[in-house]
C-alpha positions as a LaTeX table, in Angstrom:
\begin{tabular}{lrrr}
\hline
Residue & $x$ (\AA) & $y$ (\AA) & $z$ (\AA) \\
\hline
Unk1 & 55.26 & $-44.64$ & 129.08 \\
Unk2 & 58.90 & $-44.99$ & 129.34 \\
Unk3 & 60.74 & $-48.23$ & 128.50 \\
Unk4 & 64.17 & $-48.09$ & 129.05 \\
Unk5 & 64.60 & $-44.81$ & 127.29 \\
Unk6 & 61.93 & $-45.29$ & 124.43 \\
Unk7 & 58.65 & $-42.69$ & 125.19 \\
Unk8 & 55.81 & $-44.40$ & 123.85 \\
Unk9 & 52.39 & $-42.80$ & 122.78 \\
Unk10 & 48.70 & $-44.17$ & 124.15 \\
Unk11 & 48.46 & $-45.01$ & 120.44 \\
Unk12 & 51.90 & $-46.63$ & 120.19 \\
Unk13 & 51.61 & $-48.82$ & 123.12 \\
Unk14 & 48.19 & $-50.07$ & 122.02 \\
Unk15 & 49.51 & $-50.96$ & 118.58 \\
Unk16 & 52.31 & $-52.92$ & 120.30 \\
Unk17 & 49.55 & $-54.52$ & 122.53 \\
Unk18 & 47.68 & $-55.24$ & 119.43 \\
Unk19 & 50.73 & $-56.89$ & 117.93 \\
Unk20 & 51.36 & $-59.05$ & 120.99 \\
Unk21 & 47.76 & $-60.29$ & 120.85 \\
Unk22 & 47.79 & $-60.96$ & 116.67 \\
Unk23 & 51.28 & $-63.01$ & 117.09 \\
Unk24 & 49.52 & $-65.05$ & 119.82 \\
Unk25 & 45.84 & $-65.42$ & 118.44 \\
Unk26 & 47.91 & $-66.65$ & 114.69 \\
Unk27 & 50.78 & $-68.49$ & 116.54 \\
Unk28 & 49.85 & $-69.51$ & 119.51 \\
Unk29 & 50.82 & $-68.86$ & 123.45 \\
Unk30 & 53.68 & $-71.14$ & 123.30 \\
Unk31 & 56.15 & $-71.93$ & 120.62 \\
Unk32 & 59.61 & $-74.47$ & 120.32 \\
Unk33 & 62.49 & $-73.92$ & 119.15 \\
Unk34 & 65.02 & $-76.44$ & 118.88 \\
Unk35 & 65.34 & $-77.54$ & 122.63 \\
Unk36 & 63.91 & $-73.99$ & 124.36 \\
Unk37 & 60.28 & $-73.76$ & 124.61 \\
Unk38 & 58.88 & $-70.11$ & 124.74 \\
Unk39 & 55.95 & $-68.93$ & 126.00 \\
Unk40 & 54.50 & $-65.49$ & 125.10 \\
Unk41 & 52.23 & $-62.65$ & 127.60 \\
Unk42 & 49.53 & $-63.84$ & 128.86 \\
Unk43 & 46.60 & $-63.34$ & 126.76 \\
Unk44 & 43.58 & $-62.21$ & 129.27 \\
Unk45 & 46.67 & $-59.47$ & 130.54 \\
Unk46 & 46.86 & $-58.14$ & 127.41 \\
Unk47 & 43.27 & $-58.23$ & 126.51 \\
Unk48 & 43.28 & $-56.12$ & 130.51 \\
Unk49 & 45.50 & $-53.90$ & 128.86 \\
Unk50 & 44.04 & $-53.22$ & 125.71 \\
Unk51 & 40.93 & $-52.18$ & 126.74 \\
Unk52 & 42.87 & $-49.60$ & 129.10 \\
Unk53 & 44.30 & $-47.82$ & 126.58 \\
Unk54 & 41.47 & $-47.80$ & 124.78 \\
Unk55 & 40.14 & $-46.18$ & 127.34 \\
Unk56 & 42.53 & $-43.39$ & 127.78 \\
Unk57 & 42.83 & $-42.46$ & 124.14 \\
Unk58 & 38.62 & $-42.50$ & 124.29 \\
Unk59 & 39.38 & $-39.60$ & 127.38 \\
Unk60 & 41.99 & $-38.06$ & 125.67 \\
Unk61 & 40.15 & $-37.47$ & 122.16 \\
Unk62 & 37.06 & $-36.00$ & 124.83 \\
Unk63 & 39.35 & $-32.97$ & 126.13 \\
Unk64 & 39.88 & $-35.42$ & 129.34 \\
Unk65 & 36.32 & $-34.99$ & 130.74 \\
Unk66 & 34.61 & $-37.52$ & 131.75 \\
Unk67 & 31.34 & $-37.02$ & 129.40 \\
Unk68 & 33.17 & $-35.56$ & 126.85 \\
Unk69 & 30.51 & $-36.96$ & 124.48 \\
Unk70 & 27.40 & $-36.27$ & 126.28 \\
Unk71 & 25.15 & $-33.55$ & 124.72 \\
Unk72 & 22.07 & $-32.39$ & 126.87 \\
Unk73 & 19.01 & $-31.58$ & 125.23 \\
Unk74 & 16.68 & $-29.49$ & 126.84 \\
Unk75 & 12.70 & $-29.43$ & 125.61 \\
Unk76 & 10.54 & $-26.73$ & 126.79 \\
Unk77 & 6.64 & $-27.82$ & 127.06 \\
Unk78 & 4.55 & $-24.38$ & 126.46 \\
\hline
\end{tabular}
């Protein structure tokens, strides 16, 4: 992913989607300061979001296939 210049890794955007959700889940979806009142991502986005990348670095640790974990066993009756 490219923001504004900066390439970020699967891994490094889900540790900055990880961050997001900590500073939320300790300090809460809105916050004031002085007279501006700020309100941070949406949680249930960045839960979405999360999980994607989760997914992707799951597919990318399997070599990209889709059963990269999948073992067959075959047992012969005789």
């Amino acid at each position: 992913m490219d923001l504004g210049g900066v390439n970020l890794t699967t891994q490094e955007q889900l540790q900055q989607i990880n961050n997001a959700i900590t500073a939320i889940e300790i300090g809460g979806q809105e916050y004031q300061i002085g007279n501006r009142r700020l309100k941070r991502a949406d949680l249930s986005l960045l839960y979405q979001r999360q999980k994607e990348l989760m997914q992707q670095i799951a597919t990318e640790k399997s070599d990209g296939t889709l059963l990269g974990n999948v073992f067959v066993a075959t047992f012969d009756r005789r």
